[in-house]
Backbone and ligand atoms as CSV (ligand in chain L), in Angstrom:
chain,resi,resn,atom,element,x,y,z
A,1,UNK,N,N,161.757,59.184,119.942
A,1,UNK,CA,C,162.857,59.439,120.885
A,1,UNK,C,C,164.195,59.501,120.143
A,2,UNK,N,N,164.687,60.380,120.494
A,2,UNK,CA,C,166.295,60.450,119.778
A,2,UNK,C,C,167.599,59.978,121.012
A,3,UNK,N,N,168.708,59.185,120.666
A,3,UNK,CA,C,169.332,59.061,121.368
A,3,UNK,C,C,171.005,59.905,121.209
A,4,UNK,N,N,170.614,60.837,120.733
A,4,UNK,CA,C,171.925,62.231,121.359
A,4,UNK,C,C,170.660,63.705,121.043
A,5,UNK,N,N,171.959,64.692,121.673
A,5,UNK,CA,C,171.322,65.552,122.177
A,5,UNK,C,C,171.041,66.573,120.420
A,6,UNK,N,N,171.693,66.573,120.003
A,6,UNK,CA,C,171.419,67.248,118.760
A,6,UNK,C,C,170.066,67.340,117.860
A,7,UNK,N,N,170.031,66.280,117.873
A,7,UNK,CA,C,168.481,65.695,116.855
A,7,UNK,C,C,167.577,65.798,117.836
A,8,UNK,N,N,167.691,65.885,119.067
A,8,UNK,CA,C,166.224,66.125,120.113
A,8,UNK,C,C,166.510,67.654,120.016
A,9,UNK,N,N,167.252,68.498,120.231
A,9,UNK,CA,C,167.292,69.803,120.418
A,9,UNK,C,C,166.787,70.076,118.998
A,10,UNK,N,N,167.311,70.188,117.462
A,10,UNK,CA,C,166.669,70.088,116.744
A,10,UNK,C,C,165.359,69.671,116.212
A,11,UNK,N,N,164.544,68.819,117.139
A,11,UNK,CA,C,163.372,68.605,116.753
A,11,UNK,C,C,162.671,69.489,117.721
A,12,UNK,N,N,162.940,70.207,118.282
A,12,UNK,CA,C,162.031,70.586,119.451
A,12,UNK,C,C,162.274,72.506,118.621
A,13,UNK,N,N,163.266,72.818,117.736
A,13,UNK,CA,C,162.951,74.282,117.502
A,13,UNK,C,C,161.843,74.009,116.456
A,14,UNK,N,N,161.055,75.196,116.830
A,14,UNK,CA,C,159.917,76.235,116.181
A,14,UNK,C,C,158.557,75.017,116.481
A,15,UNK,N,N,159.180,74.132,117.683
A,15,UNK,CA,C,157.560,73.311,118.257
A,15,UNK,C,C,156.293,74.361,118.069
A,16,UNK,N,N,155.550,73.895,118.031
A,16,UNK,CA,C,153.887,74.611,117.918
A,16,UNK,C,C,152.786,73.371,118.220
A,17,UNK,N,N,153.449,72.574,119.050
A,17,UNK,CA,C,152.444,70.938,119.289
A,17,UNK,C,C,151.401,71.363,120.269
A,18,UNK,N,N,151.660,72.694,121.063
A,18,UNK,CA,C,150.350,73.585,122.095
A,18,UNK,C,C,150.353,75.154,121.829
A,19,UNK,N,N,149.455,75.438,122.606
A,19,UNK,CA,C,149.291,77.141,122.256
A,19,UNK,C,C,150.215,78.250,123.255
A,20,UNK,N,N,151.053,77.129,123.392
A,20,UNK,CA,C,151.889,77.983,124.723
A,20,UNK,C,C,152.749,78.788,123.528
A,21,UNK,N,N,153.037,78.075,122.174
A,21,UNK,CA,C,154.030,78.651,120.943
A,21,UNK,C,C,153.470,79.869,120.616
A,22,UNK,N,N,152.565,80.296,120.812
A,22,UNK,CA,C,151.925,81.633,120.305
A,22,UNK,C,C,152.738,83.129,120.901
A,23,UNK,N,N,153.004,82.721,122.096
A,23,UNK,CA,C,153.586,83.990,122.676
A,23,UNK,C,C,155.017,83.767,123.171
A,24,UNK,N,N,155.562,82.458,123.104
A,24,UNK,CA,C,156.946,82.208,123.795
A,24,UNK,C,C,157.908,83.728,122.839
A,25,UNK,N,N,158.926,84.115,123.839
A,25,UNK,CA,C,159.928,84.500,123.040
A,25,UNK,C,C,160.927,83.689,122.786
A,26,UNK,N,N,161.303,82.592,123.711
A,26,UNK,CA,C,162.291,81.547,123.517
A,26,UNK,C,C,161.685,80.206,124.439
A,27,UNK,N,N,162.241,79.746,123.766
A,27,UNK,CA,C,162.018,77.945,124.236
A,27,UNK,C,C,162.624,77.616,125.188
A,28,UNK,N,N,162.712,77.395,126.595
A,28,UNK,CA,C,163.555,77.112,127.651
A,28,UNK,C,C,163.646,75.372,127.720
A,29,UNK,N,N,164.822,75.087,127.016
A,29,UNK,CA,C,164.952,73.324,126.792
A,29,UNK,C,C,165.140,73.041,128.181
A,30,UNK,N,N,166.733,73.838,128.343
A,30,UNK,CA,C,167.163,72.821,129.536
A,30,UNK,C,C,168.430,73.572,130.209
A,31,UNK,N,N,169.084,73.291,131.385
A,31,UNK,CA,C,170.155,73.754,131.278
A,31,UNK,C,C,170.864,73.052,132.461
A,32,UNK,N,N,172.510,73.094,132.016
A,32,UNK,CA,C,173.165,72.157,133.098
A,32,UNK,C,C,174.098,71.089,132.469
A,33,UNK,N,N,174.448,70.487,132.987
A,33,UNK,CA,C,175.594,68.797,133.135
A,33,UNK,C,C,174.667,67.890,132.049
A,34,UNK,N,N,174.946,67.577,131.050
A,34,UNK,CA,C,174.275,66.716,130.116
A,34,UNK,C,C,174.321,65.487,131.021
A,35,UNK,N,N,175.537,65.036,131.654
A,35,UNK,CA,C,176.004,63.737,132.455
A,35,UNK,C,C,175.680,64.004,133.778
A,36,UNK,N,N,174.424,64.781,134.274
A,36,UNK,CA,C,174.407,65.371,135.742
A,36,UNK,C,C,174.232,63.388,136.368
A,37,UNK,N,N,174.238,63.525,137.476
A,37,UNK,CA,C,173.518,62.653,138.716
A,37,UNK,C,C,172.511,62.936,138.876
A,38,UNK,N,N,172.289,64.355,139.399
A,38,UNK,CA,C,170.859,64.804,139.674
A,38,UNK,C,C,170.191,65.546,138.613
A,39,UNK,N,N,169.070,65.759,138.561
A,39,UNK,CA,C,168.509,66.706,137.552
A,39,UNK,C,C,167.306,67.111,138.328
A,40,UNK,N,N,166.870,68.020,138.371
A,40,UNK,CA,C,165.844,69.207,138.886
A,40,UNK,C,C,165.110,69.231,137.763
A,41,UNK,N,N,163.279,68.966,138.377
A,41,UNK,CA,C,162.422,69.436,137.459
A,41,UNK,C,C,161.267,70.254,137.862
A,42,UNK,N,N,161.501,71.348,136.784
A,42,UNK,CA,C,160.348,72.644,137.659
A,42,UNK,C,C,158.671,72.267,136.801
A,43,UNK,N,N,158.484,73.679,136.806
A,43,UNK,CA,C,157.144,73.711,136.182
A,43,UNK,C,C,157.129,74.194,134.726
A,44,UNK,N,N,157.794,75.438,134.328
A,44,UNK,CA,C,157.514,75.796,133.486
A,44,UNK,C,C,157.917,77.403,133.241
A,45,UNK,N,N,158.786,77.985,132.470
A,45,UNK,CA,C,159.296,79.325,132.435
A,45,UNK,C,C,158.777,80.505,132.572
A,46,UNK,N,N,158.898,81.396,133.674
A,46,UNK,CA,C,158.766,82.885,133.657
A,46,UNK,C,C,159.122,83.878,132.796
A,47,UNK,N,N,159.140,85.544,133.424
A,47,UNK,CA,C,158.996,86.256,132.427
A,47,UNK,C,C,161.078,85.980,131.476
A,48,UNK,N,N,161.542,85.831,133.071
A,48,UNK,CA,C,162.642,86.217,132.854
A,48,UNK,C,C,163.456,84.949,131.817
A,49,UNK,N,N,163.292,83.593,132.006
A,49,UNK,CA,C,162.961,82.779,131.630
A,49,UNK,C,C,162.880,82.203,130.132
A,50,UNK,N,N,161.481,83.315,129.838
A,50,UNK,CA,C,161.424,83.221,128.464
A,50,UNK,C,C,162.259,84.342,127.849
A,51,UNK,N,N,162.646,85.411,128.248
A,51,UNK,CA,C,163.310,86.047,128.006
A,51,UNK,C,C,165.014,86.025,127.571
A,52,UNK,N,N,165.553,85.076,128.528
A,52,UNK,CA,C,166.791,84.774,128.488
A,52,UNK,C,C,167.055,83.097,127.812
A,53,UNK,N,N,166.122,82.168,127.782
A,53,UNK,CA,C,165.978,81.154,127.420
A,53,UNK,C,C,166.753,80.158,128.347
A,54,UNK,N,N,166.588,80.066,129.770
A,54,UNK,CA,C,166.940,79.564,130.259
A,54,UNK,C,C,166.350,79.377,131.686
A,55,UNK,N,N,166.306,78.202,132.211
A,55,UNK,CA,C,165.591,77.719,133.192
A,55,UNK,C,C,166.116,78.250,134.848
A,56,UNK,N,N,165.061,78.720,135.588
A,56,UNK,CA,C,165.167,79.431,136.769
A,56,UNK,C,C,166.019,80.321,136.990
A,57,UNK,N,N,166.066,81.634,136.090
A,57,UNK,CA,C,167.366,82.762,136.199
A,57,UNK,C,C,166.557,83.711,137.069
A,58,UNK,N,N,165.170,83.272,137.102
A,58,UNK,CA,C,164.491,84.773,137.844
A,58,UNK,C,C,164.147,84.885,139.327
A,59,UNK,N,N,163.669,85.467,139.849
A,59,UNK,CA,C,164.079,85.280,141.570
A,59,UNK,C,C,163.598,83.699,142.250
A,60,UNK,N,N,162.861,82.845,141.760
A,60,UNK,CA,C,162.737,81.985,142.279
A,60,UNK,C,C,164.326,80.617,141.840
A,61,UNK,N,N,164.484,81.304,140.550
A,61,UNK,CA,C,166.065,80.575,140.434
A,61,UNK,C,C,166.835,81.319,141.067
A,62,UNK,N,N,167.091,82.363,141.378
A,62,UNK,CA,C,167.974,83.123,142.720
A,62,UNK,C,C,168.070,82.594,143.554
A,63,UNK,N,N,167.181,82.301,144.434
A,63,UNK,CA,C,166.384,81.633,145.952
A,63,UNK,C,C,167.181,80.156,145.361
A,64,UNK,N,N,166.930,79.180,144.547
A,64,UNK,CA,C,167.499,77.713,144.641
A,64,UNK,C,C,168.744,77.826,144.244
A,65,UNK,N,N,169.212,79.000,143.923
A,65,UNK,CA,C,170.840,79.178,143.753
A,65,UNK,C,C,171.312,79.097,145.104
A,66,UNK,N,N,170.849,79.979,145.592
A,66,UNK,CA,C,171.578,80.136,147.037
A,66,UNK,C,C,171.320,78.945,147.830
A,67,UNK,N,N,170.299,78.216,147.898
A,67,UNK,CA,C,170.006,76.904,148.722
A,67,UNK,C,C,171.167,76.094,147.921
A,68,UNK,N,N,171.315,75.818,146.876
A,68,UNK,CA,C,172.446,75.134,146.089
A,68,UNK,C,C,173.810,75.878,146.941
A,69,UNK,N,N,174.067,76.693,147.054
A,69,UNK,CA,C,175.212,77.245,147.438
A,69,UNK,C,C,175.717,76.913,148.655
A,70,UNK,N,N,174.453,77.241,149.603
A,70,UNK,CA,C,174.705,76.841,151.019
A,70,UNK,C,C,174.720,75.113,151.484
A,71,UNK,N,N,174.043,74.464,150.199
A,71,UNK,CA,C,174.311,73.249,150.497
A,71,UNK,C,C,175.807,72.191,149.741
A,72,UNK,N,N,175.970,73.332,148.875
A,72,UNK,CA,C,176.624,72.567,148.300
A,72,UNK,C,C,176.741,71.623,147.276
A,73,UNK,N,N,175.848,72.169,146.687
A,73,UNK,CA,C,175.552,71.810,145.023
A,73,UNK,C,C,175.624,72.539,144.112
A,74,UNK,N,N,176.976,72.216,143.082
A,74,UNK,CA,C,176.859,73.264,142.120
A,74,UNK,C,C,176.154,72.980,141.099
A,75,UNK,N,N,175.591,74.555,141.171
A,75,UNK,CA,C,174.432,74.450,139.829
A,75,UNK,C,C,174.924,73.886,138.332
A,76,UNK,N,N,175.909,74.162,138.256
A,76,UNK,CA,C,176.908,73.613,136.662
A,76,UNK,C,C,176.900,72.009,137.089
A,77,UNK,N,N,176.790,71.449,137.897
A,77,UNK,CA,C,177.091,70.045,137.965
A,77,UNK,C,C,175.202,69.191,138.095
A,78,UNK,N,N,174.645,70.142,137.953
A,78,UNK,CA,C,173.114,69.515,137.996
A,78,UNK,C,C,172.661,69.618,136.670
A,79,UNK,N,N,171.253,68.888,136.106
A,79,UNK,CA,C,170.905,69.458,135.155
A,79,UNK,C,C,169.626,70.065,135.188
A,80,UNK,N,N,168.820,71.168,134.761
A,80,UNK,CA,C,167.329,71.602,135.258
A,80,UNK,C,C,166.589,71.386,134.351
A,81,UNK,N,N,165.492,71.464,133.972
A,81,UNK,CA,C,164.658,71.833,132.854
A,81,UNK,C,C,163.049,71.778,133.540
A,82,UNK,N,N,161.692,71.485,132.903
A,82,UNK,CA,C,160.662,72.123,133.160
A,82,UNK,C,C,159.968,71.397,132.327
A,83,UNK,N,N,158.268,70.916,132.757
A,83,UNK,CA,C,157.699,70.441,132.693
A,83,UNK,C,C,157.039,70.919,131.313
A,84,UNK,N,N,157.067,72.136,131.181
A,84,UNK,CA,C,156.544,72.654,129.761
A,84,UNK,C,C,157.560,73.745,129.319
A,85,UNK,N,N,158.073,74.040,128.230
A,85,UNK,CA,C,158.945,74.803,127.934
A,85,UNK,C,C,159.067,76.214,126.988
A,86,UNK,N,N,158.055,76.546,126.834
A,86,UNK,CA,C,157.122,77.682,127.008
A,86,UNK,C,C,156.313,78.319,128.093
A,87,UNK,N,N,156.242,79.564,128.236
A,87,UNK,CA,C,155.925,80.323,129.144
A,87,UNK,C,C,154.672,80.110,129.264
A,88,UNK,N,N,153.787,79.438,130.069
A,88,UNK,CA,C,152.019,80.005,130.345
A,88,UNK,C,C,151.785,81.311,130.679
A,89,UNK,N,N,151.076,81.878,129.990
A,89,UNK,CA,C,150.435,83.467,130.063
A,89,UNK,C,C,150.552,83.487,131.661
A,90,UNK,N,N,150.685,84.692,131.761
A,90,UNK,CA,C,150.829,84.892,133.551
A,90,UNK,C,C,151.058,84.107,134.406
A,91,UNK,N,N,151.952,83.012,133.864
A,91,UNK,CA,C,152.778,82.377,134.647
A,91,UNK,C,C,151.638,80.934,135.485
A,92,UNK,N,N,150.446,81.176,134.287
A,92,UNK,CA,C,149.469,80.404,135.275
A,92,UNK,C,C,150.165,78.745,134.945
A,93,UNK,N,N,149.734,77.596,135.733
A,93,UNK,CA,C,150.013,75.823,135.627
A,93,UNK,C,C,149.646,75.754,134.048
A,94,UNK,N,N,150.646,74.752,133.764
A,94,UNK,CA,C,150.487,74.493,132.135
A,94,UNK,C,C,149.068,73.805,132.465
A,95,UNK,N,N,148.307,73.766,131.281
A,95,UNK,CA,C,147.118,72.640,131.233
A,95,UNK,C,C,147.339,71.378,130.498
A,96,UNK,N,N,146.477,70.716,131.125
A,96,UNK,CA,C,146.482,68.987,130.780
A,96,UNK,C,C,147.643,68.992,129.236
A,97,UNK,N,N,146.704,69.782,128.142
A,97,UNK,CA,C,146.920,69.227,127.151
A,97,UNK,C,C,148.534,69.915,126.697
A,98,UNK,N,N,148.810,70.982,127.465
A,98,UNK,CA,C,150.365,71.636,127.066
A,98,UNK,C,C,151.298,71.058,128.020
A,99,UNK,N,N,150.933,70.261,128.911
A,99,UNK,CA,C,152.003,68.835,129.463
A,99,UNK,C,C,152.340,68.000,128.750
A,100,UNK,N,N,151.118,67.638,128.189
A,100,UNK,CA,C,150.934,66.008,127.523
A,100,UNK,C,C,151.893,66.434,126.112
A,101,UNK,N,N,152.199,67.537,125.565
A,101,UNK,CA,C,152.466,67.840,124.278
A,101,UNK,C,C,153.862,67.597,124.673
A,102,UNK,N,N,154.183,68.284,125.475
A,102,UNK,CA,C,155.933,68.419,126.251
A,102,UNK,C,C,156.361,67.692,126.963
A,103,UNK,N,N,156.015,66.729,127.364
A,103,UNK,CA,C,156.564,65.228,128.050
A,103,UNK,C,C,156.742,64.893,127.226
A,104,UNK,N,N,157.108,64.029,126.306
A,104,UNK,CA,C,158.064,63.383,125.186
A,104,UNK,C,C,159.452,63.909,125.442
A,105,UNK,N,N,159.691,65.821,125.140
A,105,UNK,CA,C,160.823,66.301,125.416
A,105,UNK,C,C,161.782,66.006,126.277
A,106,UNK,N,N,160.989,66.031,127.565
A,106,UNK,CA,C,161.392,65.828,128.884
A,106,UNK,C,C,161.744,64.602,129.464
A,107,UNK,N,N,160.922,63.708,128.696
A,107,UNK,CA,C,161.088,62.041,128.749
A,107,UNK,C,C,162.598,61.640,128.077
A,108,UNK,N,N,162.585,62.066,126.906
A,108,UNK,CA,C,163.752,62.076,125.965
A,108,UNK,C,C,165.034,63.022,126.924
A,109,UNK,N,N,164.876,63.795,127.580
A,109,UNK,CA,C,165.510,64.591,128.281
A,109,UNK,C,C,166.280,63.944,129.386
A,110,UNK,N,N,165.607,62.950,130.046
A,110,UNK,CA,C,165.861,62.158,131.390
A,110,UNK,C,C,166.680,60.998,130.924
A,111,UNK,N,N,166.233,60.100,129.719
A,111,UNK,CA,C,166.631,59.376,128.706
A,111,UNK,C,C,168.249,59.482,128.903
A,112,UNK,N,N,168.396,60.418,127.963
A,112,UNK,CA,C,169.774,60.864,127.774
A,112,UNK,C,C,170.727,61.811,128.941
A,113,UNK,N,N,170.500,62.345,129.511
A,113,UNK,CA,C,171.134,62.524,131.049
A,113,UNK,C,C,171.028,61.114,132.123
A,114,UNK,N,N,170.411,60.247,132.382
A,114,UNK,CA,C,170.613,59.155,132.673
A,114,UNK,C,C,170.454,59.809,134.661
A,115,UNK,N,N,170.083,60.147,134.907
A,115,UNK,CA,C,170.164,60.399,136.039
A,115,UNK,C,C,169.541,59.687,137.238
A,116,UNK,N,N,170.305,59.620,138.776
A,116,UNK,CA,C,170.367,58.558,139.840
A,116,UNK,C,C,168.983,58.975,140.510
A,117,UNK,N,N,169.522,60.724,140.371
A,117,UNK,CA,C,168.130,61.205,141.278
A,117,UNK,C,C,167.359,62.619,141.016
A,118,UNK,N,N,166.130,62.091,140.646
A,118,UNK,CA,C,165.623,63.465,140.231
A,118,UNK,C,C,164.370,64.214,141.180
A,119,UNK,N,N,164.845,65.498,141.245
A,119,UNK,CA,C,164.402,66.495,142.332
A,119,UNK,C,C,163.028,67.122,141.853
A,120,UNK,N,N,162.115,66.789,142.359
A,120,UNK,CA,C,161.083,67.878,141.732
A,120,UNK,C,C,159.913,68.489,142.343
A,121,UNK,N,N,160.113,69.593,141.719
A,121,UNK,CA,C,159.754,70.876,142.334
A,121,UNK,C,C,158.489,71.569,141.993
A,122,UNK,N,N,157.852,71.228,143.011
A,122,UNK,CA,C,156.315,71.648,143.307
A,122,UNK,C,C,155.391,70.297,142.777
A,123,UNK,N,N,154.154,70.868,142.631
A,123,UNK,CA,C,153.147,70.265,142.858
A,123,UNK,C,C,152.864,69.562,141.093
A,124,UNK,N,N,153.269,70.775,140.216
A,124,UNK,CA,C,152.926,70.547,138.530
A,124,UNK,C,C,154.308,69.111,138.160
A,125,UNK,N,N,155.657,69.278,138.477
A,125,UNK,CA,C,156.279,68.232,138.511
A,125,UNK,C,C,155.883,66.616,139.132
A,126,UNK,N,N,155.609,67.024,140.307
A,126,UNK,CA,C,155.284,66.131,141.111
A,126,UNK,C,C,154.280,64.811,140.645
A,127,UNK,N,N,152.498,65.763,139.582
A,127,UNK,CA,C,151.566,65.034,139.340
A,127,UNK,C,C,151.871,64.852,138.029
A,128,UNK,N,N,152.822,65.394,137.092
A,128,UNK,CA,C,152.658,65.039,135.546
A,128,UNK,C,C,153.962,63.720,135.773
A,129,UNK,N,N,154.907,63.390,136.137
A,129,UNK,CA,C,155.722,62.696,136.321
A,129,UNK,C,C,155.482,61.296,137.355
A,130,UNK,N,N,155.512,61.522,138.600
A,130,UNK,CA,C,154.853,60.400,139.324
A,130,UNK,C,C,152.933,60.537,139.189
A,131,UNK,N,N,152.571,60.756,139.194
A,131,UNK,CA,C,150.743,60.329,139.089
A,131,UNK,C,C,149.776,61.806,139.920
A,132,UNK,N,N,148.908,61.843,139.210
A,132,UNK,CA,C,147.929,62.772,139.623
A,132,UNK,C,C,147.504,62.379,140.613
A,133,UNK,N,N,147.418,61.484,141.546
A,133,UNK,CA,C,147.154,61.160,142.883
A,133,UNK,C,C,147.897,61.584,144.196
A,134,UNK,N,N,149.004,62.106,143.643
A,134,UNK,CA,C,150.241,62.526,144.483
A,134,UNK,C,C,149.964,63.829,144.937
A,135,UNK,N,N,150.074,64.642,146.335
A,135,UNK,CA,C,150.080,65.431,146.547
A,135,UNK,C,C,151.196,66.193,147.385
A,136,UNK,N,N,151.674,67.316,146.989
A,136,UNK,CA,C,153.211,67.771,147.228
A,136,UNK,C,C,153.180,67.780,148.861
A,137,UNK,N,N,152.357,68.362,149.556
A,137,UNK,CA,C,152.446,68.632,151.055
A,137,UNK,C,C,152.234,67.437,151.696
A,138,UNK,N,N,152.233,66.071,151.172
A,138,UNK,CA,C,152.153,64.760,152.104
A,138,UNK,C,C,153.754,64.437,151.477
A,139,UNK,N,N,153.708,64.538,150.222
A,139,UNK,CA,C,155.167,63.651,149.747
A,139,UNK,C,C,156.559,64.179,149.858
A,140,UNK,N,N,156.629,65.538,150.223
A,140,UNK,CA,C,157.906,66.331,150.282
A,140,UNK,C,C,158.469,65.817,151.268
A,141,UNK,N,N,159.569,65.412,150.509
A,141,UNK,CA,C,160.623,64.901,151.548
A,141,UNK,C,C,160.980,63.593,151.760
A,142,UNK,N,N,160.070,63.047,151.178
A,142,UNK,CA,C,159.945,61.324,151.001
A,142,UNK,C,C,160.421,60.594,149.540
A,143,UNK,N,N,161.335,59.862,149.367
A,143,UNK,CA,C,161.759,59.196,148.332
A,143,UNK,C,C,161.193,58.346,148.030
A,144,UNK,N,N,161.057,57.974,146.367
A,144,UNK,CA,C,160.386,57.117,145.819
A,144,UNK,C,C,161.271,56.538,144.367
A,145,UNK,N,N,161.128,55.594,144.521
A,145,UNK,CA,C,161.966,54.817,143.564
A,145,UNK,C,C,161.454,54.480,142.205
A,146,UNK,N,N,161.336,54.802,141.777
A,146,UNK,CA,C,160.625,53.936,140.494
A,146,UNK,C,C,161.632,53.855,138.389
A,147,UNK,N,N,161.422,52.699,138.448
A,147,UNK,CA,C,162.422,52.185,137.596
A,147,UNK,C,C,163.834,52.550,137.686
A,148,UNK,N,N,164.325,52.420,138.812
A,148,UNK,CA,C,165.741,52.750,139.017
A,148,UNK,C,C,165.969,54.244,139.279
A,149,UNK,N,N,165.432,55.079,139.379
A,149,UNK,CA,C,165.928,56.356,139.815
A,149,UNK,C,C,164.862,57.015,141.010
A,150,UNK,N,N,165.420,57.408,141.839
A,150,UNK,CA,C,165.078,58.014,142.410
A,150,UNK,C,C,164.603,59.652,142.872
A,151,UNK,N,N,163.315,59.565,143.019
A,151,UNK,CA,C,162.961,60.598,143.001
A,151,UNK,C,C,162.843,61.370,144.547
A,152,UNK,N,N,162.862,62.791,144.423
A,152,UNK,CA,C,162.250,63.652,145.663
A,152,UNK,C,C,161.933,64.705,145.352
A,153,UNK,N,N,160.066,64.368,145.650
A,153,UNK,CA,C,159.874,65.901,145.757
A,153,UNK,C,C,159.798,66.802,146.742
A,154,UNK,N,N,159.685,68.139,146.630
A,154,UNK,CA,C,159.938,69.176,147.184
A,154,UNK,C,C,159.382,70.292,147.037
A,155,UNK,N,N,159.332,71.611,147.907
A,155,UNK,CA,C,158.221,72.588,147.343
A,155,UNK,C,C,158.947,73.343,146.045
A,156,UNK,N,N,158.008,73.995,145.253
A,156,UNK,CA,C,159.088,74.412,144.421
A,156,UNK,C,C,159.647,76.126,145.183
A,157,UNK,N,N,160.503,76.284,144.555
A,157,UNK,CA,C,160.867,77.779,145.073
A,157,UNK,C,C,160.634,78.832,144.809
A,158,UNK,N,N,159.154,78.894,144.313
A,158,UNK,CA,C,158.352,80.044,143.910
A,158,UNK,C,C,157.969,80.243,145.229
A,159,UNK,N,N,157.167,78.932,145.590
A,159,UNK,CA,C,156.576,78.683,146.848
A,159,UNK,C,C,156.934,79.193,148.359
A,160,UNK,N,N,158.692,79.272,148.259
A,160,UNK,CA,C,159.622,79.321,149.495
A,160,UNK,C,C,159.501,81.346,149.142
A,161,UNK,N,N,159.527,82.078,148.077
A,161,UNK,CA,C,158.674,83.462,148.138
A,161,UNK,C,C,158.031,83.759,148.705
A,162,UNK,N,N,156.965,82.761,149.058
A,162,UNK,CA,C,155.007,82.934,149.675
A,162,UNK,C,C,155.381,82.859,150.857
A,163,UNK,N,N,155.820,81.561,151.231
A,163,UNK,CA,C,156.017,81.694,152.780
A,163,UNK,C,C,156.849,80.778,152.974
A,164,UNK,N,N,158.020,81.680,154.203
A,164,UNK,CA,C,158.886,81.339,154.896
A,164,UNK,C,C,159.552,80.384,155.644
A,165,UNK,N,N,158.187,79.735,156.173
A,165,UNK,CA,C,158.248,78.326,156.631
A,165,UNK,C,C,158.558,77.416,155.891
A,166,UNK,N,N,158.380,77.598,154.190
A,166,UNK,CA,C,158.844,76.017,153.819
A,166,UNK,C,C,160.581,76.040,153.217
A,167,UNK,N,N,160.955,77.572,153.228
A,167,UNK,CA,C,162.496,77.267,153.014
A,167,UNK,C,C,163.090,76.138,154.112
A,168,UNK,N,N,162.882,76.127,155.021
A,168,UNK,CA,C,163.293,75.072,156.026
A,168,UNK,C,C,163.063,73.323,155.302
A,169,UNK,N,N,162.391,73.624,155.037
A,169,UNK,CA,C,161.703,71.844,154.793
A,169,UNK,C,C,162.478,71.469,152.954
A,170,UNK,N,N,162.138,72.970,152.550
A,170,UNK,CA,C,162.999,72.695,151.215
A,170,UNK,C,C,164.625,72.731,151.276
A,171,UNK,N,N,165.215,73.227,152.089
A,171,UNK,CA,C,166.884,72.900,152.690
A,171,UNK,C,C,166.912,71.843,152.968
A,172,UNK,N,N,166.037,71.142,153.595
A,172,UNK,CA,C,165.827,69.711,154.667
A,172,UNK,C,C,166.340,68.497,153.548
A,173,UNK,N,N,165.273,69.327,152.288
A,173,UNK,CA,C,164.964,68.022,151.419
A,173,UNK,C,C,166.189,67.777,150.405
A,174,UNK,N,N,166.656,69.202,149.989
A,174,UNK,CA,C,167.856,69.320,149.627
A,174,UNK,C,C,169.450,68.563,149.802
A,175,UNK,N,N,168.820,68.933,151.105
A,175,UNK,CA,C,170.455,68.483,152.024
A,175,UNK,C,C,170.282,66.292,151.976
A,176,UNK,N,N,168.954,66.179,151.853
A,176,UNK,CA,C,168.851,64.755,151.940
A,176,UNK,C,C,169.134,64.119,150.585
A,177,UNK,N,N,168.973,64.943,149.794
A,177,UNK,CA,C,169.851,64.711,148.005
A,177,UNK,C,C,171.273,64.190,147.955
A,178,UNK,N,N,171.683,65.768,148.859
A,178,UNK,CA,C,172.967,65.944,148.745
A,178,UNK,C,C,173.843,64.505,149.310
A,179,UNK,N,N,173.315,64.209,150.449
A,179,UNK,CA,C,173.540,63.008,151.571
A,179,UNK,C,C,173.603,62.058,150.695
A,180,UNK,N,N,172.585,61.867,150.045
A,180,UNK,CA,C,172.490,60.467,149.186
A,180,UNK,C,C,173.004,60.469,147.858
A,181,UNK,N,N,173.690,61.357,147.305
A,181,UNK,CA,C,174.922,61.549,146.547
A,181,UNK,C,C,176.465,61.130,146.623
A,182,UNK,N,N,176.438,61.600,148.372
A,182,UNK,CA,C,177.873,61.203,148.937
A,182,UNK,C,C,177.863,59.988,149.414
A,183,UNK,N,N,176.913,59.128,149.779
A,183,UNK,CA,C,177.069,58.072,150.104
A,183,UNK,C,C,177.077,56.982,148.784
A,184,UNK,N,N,176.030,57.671,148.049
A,184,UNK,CA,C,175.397,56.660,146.889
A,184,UNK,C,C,176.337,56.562,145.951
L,1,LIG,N1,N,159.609,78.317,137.584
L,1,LIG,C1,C,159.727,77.116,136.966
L,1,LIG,O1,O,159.005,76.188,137.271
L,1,LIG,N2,N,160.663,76.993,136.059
L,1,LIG,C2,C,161.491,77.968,135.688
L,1,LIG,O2,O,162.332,77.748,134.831
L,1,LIG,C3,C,161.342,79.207,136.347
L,1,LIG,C4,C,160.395,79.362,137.277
């Protein structure tokens, strides 16, 4: 674990610890408020993604822009990043062993942003972070505490693409962030 951001960003170029390194064009670390409150955690980078090296620029980061907008969270004041930081071939769920390689990063990531409350998004956040027992469609929306920060998950916003019905529940869950920001 490194404690500033330099020597972790530096240890993490030209990673090859999974086979996700074979085809990345860029490494999507992180992006956002080093000092956020909140921090957002997805799954893992798209085309656009790996392309630009940066976390949720492609229509499903469109879609949580605008939920950020309408709620009132600026994206510059959050921090994001992703459960694996290389692209999975067709965008499929990282596997067991290209989590397990990239949690350290992400651990070290949370570490040093220090954050009150972290948001996470979908089902791949949800079980590599709180426990493989967890399932997104019972827990969305429900807070959970553990070692001092608080978590909520939520669908991710690939998901709110598929169907329509859960932009509602993902605003819901949003707006209950936001709430517990202004009070907290
Ligand atoms: N989906 C994710 O989980 N993360 C991204 O950065 C983009 C899409």
């Amino acid at each position: 674990m490194y404690d500033n951001w330099e020597e972790l960003e530096e240890s993490i170029k030209g990673c090859n610890k999974c086979k996700l390194c074979t085809n990345r064009s860029n490494i999507v670390f992180g992006d956002g408020n080093k000092k956020a409150d909140i921090m957002f955690i997805g799954e893992g980078p798209g085309a656009d993604e790996d392309k630009q090296g940066i976390p949720f620029v492609g229509k499903a980061g469109q879609l949580m822009n605008k939920a950020f907008e309408g709620i009132g969270i600026k994206r510059e004041e959050v921090y994001i990043a992703n459960i694996v930081k290389c692209r999975p071939p067709s965008n499929r769920v990282p596997e067991e062993d290209e989590a397990i390689s990239c949690l350290n990063y992400l651990r070290n990531q949370v570490i040093l942003v220090k954050p009150k409350i972290i948001v996470l998004l979908g089902s791949t956040a949800l079980k590599n972070i709180l426990g493989k027992e967890y399932g997104i469609t019972s827990m969305r929306g429900k807070w959970i505490e553990r070692k001092g920060i608080l978590y909520m998950p939520t669908w991710h916003p690939a998901a709110l693409l598929r169907d329509e019905n859960k932009k509602l529940e993902f605003w819901k869950d949003l707006k209950q962030v936001k709430i517990k920001m202004n009070i907290g």
